[in-house]
C-alpha positions in Angstrom: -22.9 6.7 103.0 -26.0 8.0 102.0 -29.3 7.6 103.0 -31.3 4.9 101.0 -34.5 6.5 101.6 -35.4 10.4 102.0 -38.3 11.1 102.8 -37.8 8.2 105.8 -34.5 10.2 106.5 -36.5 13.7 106.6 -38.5 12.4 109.1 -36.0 11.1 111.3 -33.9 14.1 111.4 -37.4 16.3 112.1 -37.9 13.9 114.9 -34.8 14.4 116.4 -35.3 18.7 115.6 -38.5 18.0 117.5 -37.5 15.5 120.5 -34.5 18.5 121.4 -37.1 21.6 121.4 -39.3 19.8 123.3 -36.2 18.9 125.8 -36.5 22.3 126.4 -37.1 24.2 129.3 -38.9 27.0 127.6 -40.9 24.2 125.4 -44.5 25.3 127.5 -43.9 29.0 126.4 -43.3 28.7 123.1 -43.8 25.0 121.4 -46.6 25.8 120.2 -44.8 27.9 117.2 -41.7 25.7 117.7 -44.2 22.3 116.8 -45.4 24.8 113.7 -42.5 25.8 112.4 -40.4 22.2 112.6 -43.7 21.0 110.3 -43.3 23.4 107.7 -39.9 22.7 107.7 -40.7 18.4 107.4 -43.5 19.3 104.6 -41.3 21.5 102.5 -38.7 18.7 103.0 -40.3 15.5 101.9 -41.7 17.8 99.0 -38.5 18.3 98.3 -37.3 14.5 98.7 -36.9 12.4 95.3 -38.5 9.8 97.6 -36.6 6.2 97.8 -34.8 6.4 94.4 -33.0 9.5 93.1 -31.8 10.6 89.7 -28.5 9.1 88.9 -25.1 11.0 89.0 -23.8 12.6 86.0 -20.0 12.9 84.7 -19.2 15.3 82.6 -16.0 14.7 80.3 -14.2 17.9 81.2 -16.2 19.3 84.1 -13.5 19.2 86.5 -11.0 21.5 84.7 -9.6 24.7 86.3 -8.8 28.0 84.6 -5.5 29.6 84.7 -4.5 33.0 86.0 -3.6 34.1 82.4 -7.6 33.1 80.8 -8.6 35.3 84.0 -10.2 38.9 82.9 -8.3 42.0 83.9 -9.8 43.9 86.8 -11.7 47.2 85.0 -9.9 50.5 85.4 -10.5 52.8 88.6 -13.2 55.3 87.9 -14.1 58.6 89.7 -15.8 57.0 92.5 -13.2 54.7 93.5 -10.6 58.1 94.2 -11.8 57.5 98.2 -11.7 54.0 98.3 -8.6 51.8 98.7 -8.0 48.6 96.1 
């Protein structure tokens, strides 16, 4: 099911990204750039979030179908480089 809400969902996966590092044993060395890092990661995130309503699903008539082997292009002929290398 999917989220009703991104940027809310953004934040609670962050928080969760966040609440682990800081779990950490190692957290006093280096959280400092851990803390900077996970809040690039949340701003480019929500900037990236269509926010509570997104654009609706599209359906192409069509869009599903499949080539077959005999529409596929043949493979292009050997040339002098490929004398050393196995197909």
């Amino acid at each position: 099911e999917a989220h009703p809400d991104h940027d809310q969902l953004i934040a609670l996966m962050i928080g969760r990204r966040l609440a682990f590092l800081e779990a950490l044993r190692t957290w006093p060395v280096f959280g400092r750039g851990w803390a900077s890092r996970v809040a690039q990661v949340k701003q480019i995130g929500q900037a990236w979030a269509t926010g509570s309503v997104g654009p609706q699903p599209a359906f192409f008539l069509g869009g599903n179908a499949k080539a077959t082997i005999d529409q596929a292009k043949p493979l292009p002929a050997k040339g002098p480089a490929d004398a050393t290398m196995p197909r």
